[in-house]
N, C-alpha and C positions, 0 to 999 in steps of 0.2 A: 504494500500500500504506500502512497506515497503522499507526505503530509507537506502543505507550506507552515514555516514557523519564522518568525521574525527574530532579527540577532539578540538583541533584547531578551527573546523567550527563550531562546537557545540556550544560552547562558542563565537564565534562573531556570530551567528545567534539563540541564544534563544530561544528568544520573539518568531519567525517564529517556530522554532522546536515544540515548547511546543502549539502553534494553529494548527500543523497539530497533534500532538497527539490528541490534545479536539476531531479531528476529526475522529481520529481511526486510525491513521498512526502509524507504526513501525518502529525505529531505530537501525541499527548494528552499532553501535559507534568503531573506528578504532583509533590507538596509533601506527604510522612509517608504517601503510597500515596492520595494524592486530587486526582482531576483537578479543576487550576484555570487549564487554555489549548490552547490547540490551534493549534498552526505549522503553516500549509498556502502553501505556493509561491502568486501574489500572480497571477493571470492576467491575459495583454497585454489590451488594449482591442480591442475588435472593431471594426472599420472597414467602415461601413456605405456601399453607395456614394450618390453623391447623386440620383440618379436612383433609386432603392429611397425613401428619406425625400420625395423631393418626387412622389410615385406614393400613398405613404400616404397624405400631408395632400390630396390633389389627388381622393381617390375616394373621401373620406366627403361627408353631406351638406355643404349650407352653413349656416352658423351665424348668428343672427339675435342681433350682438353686445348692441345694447340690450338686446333681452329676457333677454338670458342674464345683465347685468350687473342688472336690473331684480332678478332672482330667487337671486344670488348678495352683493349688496351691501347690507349693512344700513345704509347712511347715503344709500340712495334712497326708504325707505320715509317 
């Protein structure tokens, strides 16, 4: 859910603000009724396994590094 709160209220309601983020709640933080932030809870890192990453790189083509470096690098021309 995602609430607007004014800096003002921010600051005397914390403690409350910062437990509805744990929960997944979002903030538009406002300064004289004008949003200038938005507090949103900071998402874990997803954990890819390795065997998913080394399936990716392993089922594209193959890459022909010279030429790739030939047609990306300007101090070969």
């Amino acid at each position: 859910m995602q609430h607007e709160i004014s800096q003002e209220n921010l600051q005397k309601h914390l403690v409350e603000a910062l437990r509805k983020l744990e929960r997944g709640d979002t903030f538009i933080v406002t300064r004289k009724g004008i949003p200038f932030a938005e507090l949103r809870p900071v998402r874990p890192a997803t954990f890819v396994p390795t065997a998913t990453v080394l399936a990716a790189y392993t089922s594209g083509p193959p890459i022909d590094a010279t030429r790739l470096r030939s047609k990306t690098d300007p101090t070969l021309e």
